[in-house]
N, CA, C and O atoms as a DFTB+ gen file, in Angstrom:
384 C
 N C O
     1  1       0.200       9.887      -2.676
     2  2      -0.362       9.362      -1.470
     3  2      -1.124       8.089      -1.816
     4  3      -1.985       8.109      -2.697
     5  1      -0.853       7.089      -1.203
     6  2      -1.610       5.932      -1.097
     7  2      -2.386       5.463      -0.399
     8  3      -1.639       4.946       0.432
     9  1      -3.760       5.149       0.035
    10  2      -4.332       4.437       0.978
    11  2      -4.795       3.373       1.058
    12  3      -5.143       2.835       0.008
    13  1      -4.928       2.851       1.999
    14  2      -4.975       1.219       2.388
    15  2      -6.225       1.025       3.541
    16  3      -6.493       1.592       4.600
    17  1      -6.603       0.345       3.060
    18  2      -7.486      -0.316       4.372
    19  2      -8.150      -1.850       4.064
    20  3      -8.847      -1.970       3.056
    21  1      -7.947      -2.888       4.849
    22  2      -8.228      -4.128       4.652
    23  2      -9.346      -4.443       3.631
    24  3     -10.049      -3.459       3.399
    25  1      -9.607      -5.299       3.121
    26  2     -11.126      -5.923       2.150
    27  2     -12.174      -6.131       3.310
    28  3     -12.002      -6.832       4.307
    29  1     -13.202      -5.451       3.017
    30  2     -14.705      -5.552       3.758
    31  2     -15.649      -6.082       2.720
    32  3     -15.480      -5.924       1.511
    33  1     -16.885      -6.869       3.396
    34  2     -17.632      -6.741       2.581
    35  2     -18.702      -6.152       2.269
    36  3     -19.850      -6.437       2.608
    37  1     -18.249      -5.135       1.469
    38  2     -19.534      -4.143       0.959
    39  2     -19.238      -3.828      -0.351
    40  3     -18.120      -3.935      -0.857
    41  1     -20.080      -3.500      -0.814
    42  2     -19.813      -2.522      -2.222
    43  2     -19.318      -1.592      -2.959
    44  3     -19.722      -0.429      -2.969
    45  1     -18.331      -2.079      -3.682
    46  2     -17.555      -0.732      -3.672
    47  2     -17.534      -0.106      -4.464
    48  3     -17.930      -0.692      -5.472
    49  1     -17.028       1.780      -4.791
    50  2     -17.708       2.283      -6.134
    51  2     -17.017       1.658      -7.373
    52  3     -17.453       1.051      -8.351
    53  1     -15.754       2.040      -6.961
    54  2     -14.801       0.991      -8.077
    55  2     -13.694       0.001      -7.818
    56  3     -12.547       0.285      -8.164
    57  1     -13.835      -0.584      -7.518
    58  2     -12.847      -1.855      -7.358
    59  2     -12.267      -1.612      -5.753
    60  3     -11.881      -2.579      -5.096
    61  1     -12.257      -0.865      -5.456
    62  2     -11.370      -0.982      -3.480
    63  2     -12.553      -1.728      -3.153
    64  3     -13.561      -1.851      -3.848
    65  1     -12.258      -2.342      -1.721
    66  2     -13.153      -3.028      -0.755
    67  2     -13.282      -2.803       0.481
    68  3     -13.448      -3.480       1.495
    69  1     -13.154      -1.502       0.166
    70  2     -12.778      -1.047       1.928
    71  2     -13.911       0.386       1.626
    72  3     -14.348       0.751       0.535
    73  1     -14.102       0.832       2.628
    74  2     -15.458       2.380       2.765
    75  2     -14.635       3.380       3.295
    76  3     -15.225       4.443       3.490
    77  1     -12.609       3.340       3.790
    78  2     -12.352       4.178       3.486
    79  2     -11.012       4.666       2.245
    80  3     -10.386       5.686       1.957
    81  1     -11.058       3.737       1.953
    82  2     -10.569       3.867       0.416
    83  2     -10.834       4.633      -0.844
    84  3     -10.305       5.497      -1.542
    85  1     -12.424       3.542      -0.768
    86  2     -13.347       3.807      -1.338
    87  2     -13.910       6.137      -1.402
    88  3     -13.990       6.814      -2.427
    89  1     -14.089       6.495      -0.315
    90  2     -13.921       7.925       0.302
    91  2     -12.784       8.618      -0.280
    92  3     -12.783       9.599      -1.023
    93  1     -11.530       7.739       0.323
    94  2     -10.344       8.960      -0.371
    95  2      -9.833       8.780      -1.528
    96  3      -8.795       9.315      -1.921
    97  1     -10.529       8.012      -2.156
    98  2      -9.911       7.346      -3.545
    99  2     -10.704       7.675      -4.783
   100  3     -10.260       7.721      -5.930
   101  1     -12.047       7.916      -4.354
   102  2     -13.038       7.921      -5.377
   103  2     -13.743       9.308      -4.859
   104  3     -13.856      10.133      -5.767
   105  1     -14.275       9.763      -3.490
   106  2     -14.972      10.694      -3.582
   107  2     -14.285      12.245      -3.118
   108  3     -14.689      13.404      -3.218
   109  1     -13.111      11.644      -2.594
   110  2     -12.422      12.799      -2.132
   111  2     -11.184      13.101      -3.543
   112  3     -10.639      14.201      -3.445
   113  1     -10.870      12.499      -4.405
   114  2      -9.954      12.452      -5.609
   115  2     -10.088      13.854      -5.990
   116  3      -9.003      14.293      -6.371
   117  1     -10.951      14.641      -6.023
   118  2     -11.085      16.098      -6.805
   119  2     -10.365      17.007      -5.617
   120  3     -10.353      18.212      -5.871
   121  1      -9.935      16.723      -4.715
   122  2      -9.615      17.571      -3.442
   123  2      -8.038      17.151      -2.968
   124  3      -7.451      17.890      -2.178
   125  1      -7.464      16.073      -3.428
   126  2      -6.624      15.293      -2.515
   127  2      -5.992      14.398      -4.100
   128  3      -6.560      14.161      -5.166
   129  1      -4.669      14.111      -3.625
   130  2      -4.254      13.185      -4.938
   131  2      -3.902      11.712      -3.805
   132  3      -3.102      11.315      -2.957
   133  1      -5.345      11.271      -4.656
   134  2      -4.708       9.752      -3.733
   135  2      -4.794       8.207      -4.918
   136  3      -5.032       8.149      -6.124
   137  1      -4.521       7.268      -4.034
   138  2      -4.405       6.173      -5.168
   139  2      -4.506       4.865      -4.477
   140  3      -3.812       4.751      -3.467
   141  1      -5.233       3.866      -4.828
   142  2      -4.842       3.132      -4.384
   143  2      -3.919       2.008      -3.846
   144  3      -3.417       1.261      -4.686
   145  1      -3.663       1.824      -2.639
   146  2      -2.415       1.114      -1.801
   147  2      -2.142      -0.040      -2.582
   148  3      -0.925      -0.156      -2.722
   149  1      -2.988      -1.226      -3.325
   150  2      -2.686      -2.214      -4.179
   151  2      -2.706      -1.844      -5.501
   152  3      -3.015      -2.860      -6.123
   153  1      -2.540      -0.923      -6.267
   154  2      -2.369      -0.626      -7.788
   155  2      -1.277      -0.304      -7.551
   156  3      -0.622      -0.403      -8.589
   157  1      -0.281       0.273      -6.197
   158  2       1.062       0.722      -6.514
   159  2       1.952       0.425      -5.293
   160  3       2.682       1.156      -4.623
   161  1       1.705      -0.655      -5.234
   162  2       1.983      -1.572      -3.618
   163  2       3.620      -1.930      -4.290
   164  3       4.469      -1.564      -3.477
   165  1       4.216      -2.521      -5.505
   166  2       4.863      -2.778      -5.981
   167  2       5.963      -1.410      -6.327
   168  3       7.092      -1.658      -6.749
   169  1       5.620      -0.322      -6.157
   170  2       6.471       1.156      -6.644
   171  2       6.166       1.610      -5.101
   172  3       5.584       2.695      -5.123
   173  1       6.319       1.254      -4.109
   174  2       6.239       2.454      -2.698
   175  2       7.700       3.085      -2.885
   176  3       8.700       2.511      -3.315
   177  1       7.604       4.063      -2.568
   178  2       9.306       4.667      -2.652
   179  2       9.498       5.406      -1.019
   180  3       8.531       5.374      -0.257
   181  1      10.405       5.853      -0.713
   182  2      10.561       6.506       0.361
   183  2       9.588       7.923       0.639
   184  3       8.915       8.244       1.618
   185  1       9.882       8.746      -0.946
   186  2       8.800       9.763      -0.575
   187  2       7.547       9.274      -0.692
   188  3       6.901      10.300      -0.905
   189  1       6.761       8.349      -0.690
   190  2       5.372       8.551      -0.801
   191  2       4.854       8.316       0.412
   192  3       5.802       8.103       1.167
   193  1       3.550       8.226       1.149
   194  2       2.746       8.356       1.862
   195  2       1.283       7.935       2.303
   196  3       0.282       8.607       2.056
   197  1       1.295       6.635       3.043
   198  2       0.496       5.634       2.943
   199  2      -0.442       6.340       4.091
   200  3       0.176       6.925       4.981
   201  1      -1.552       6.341       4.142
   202  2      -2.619       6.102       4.617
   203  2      -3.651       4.991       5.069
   204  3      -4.760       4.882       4.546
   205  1      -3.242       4.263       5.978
   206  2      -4.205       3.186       6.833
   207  2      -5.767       3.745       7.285
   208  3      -5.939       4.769       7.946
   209  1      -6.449       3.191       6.976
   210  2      -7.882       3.261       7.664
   211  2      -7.919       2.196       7.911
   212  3      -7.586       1.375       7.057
   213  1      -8.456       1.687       9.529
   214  2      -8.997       0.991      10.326
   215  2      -9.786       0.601      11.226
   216  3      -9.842       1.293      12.242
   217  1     -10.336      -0.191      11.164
   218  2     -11.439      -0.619      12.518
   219  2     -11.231      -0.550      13.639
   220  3     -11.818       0.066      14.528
   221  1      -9.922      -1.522      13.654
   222  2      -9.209      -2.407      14.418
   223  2      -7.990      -1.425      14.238
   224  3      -7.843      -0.559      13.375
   225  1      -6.989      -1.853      15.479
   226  2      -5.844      -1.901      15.167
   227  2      -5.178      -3.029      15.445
   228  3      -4.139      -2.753      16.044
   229  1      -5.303      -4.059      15.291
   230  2      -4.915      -5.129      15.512
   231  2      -5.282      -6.474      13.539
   232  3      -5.422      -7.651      13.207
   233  1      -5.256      -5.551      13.159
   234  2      -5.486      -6.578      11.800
   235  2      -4.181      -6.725      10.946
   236  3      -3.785      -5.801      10.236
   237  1      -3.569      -7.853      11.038
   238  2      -2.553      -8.298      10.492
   239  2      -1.991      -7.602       8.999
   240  3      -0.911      -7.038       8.820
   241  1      -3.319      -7.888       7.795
   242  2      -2.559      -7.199       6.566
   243  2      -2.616      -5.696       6.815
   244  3      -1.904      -5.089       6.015
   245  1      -3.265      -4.901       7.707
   246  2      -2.937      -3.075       7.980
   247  2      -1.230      -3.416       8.406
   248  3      -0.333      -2.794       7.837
   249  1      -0.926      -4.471       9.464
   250  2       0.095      -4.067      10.312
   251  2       1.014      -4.146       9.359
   252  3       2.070      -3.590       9.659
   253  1       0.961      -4.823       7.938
   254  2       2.195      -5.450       7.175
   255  2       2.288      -4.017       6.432
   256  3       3.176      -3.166       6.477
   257  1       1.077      -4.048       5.742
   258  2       1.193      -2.979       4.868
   259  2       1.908      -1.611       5.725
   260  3       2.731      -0.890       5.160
   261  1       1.509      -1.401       7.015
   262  2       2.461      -0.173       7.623
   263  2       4.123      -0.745       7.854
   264  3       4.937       0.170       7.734
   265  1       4.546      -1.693       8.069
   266  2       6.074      -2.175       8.055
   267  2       6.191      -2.354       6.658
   268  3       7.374      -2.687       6.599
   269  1       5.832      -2.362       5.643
   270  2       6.404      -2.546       4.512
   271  2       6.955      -0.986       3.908
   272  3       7.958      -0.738       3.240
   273  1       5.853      -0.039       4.441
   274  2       5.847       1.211       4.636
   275  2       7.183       2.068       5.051
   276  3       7.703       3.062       4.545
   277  1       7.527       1.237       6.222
   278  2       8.010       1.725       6.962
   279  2      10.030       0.979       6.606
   280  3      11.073       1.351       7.144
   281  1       9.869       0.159       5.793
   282  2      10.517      -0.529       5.461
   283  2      11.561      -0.066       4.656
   284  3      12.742      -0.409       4.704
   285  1      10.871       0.976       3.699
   286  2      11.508       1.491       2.281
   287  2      11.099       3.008       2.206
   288  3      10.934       3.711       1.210
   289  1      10.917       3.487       4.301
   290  2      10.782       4.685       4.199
   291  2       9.890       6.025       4.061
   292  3      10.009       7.221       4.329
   293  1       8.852       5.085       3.445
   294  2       8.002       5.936       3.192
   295  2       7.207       6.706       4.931
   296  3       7.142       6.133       6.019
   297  1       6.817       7.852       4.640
   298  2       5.694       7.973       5.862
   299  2       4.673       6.941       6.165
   300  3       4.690       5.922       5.475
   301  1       3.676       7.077       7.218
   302  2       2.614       6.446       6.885
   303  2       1.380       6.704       8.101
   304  3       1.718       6.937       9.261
   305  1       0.257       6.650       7.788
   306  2      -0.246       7.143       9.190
   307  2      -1.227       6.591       9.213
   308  3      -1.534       6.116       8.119
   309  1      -2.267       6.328      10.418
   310  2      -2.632       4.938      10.216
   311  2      -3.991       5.338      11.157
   312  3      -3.968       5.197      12.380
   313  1      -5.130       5.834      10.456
   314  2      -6.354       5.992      11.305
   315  2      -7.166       4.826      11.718
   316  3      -7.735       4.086      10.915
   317  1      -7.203       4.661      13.309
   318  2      -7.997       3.525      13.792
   319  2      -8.617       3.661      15.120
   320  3      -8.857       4.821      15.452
   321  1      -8.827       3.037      15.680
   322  2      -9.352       2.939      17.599
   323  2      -8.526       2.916      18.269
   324  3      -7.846       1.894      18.182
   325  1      -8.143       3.811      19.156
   326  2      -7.241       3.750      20.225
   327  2      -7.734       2.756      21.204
   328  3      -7.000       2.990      22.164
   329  1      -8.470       1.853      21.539
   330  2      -8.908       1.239      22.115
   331  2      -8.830      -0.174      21.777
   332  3      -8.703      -0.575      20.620
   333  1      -8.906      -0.911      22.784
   334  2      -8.522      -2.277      22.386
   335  2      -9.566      -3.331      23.114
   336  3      -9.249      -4.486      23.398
   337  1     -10.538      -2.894      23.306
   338  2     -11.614      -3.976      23.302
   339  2     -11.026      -4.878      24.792
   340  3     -11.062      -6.101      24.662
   341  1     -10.643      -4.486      25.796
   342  2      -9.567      -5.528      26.883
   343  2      -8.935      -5.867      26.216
   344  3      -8.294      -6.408      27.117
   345  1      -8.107      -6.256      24.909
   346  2      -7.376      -7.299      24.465
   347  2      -5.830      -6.221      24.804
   348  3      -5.701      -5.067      24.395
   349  1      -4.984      -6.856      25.492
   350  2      -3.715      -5.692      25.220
   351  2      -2.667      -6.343      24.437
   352  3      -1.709      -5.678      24.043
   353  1      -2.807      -8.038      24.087
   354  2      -1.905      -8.226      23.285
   355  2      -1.730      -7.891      22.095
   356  3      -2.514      -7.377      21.298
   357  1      -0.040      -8.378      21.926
   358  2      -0.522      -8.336      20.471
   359  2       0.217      -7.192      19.543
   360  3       0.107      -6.046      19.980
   361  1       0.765      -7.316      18.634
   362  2       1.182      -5.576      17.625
   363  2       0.220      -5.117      17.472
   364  3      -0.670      -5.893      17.123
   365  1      -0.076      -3.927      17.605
   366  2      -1.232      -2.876      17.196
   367  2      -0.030      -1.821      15.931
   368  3       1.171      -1.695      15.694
   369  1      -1.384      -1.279      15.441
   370  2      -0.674      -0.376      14.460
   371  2      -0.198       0.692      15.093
   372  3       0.580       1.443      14.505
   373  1      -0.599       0.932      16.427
   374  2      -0.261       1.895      17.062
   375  2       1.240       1.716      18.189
   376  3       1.341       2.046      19.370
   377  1       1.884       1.311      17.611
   378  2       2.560       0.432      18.189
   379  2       3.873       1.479      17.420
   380  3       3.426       2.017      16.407
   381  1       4.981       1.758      17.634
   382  2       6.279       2.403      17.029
   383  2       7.172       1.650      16.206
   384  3       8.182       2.182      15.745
């Protein structure tokens, strides 16, 4: 399983830049086998299984990283706001 979620700026425990990465990557690891989405962005295969965390659903590198996903097969599922702030344009990740 891989997860992904855009670069924020905050602190991170080890190298992700995101707070939910950071969660399933580092504090949830003893419970869950996860990894990060850019250490193995280059090996996605059909069986593996991406995980999006989001703010937004409207942020361009989430939307790529889920079509790249979606590209070569893999699952992928993509936690964010069902809500769109009035804005209705636009690809959302929530989008098919």
């Amino acid at each position: 399983m891989l997860v992904y979620g855009h670069p924020q700026d905050v602190q991170p425990y080890d190298g992700a830049r995101n707070i939910f990465v950071n969660d399933a990557y580092i504090c949830a690891s003893s419970s869950m086998i996860a990894d990060q989405y850019e250490t193995k962005a280059n090996d996605l295969r059909s069986t593996d299984i991406v995980l999006i965390g989001a703010f937004t659903s409207d942020n361009p590198l989430e939307i790529n990283v889920a079509r790249r996903a979606r590209r070569v097969g893999a699952h992928n599922v993509a936690f964010c706001p069902y809500g769109t702030d009035g804005d209705m344009s636009g690809v959302r990740l929530l989008a098919g």
